[in-house]
MARNU-607627 format. One record per atom (N, C-alpha, C, O, CB): x, y, z. Coordinates in steps of 0.001 Angstrom, whole numbers, padded with zeros to 6 digits, always signed. Glycine has a CB too. Layout:
! residues N
XYZ ...
***
This chain:
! residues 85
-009433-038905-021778 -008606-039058-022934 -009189-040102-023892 -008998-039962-025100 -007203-039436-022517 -009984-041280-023355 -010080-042435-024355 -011524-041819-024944 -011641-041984-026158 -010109-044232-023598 -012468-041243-024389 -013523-040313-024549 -013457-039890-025966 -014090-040232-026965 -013429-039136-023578 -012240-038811-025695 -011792-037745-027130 -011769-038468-027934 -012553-038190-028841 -010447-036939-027308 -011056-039578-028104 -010201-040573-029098 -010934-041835-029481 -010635-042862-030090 -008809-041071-028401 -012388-041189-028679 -013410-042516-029475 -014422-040904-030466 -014747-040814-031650 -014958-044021-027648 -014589-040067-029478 -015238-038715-030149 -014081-038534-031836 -014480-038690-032990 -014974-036956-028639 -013141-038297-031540 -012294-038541-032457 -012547-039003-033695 -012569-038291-034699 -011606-039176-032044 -012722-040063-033670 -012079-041409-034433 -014204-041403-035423 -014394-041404-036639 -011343-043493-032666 -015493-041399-034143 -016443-040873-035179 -016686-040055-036017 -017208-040244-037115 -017088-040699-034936 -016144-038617-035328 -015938-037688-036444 -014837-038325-037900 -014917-038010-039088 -015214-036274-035618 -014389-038773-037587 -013334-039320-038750 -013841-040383-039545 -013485-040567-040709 -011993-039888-038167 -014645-041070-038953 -015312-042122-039783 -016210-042190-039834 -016592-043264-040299 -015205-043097-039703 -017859-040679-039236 -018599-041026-039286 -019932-041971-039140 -021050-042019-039653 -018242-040814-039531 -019002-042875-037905 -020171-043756-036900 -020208-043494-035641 -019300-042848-035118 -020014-045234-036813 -021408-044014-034850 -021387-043907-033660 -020446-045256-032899 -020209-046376-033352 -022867-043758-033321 -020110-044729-031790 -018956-045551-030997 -019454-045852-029312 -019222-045235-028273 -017363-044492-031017 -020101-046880-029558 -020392-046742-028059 -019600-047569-027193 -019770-047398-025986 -021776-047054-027753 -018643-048560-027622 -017308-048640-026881 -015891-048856-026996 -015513-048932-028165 -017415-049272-026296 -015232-048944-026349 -013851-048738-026780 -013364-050649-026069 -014193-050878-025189 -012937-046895-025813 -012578-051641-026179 -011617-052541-025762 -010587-051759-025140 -009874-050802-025441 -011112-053377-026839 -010789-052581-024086 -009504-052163-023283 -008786-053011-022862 -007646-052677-022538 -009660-051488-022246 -009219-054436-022718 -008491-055524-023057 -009075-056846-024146 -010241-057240-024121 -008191-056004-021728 -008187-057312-024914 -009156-058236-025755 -007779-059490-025734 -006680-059476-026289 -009825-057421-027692 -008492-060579-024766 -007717-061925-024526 -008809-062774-025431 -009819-062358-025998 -007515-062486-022661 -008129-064424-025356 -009022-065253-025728 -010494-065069-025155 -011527-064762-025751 -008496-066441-025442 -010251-065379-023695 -011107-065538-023190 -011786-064517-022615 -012985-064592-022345 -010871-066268-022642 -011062-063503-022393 -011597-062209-021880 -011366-060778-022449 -010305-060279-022824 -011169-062138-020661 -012744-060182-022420 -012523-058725-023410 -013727-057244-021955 -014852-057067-021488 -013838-059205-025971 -012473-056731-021949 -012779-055838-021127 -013140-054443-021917 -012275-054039-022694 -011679-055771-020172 -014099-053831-021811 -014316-052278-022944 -015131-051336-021496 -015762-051442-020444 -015931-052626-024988 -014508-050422-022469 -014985-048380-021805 -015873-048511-022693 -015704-048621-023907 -013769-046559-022041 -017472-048495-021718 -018775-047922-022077 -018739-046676-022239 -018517-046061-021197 -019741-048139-021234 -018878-046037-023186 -018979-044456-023748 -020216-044180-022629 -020129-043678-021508 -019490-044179-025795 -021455-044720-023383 -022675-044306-022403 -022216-043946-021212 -021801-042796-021075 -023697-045375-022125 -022201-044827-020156 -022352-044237-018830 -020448-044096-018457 -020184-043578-017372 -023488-045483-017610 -019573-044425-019100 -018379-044764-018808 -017898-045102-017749 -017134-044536-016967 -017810-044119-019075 -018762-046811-017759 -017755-047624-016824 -016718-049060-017741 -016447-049388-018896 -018961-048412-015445 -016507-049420-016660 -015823-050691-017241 -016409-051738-017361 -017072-052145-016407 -014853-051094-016655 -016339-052461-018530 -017269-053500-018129 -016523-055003-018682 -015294-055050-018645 -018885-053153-018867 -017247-056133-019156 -016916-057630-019061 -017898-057929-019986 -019107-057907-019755 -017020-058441-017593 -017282-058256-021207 -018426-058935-022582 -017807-060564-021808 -016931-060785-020972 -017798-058459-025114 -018681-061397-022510 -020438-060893-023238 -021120-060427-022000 -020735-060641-020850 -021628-062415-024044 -022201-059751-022379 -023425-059462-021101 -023195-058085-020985 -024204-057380-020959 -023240-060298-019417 -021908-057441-020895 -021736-056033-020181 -022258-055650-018860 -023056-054759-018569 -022281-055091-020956 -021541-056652-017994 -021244-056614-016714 -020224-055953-016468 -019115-056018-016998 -021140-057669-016213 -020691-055135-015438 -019779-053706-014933 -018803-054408-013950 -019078-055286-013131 -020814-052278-013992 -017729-053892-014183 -016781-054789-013477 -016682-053974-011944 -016813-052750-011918 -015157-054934-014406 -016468-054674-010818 -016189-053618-009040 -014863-053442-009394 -014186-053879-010325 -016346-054546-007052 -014547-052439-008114 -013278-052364-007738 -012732-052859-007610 -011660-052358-007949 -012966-052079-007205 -012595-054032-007155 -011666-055095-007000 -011392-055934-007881 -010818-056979-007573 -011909-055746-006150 -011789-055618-009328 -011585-056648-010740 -010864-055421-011173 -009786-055671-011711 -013127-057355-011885 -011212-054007-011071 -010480-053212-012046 -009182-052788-011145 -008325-051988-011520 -011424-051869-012667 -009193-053331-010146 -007759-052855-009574 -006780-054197-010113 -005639-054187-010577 -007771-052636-007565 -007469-055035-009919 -006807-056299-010808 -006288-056658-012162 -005624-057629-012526 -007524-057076-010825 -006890-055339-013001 -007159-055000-014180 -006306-054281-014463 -005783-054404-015570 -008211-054566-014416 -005860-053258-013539 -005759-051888-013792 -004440-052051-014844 -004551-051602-015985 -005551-050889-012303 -003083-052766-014376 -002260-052816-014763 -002174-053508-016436 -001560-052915-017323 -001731-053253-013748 -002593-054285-016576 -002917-054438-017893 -003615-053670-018502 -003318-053334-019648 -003368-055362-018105 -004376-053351-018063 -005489-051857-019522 -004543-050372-018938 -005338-049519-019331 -008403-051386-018879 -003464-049612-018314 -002518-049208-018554 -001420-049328-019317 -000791-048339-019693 -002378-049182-017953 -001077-050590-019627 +000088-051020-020535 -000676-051164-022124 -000183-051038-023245 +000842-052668-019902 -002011-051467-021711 -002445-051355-023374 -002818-049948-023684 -002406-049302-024647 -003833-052337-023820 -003581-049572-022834 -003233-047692-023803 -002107-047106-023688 -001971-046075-024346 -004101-046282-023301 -000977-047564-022843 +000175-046895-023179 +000990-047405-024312 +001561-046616-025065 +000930-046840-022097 +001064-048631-024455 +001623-049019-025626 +000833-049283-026792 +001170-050187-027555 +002284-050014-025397 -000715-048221-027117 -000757-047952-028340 -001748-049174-028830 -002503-049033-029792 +000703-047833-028955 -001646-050639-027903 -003260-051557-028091 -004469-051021-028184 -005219-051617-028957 -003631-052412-026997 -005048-049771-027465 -006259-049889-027791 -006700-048532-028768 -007851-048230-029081 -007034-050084-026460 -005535-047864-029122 -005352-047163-030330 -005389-048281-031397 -006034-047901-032375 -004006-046300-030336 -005065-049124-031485 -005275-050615-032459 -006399-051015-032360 -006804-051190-033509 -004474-051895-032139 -007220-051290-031594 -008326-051760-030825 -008983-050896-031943 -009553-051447-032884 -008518-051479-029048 -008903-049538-031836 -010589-048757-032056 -010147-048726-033811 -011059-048855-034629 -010991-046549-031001 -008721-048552-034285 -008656-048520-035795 -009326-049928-036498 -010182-050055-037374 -007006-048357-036230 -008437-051059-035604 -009685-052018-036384 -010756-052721-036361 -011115-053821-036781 -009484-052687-036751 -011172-051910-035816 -012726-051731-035242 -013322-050812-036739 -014309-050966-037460 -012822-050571-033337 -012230-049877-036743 -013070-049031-038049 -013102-049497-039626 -013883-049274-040552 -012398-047551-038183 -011835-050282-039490 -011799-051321-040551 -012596-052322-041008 -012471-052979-042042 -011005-051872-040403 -013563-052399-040019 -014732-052890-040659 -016166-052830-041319 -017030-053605-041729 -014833-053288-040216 -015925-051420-041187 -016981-050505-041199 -017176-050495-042807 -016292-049983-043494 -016617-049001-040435 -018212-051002-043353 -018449-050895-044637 -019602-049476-044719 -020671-049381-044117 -019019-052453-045198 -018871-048300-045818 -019421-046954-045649 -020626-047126-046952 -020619-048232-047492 -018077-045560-045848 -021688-046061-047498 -022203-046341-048798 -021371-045695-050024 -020661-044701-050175 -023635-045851-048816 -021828-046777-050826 -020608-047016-051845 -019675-048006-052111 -019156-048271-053195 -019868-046252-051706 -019499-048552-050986 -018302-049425-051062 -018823-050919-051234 -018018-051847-051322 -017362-049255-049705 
***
């Protein structure tokens, strides 16, 4: 589903998307690698184990269900300066 809705969102704006936030704290920002689609841990893009994303799990559920990382990828596109502008 987050796949489509990053496939999505390029067709619509015309860039490439190679990841999505799936959580974005002060201190910690978790994103879906398009490439190989795992989970990973900025900075560095360290792939997170099982035992961080089971730790995880419940928070990056409540943010795509309540519509955060549908926020996440729009203003993400909001920054996108196109030619012309």
């Amino acid at each position: 589903m987050l796949k489509a809705k990053m496939t999505y969102a390029e067709e619509l704006y015309g860039i490439k998307i190679n990841s999505l936030p799936l959580i974005v704290e002060s201190e910690e920002i978790i994103i879906l690698d398009r490439r190989d689609g795992k989970i990973k841990r900025l900075p560095g893009k360290r792939e997170l184990n099982e035992d961080e994303i089971q730790k995880l799990e419940n928070k990056i559920l409540k943010n795509i269900e309540g519509g955060k990382v549908d926020m996440y990828l729009t203003m993400n596109m909001m920054c996108v300066r196109t030619p012309g502008e």
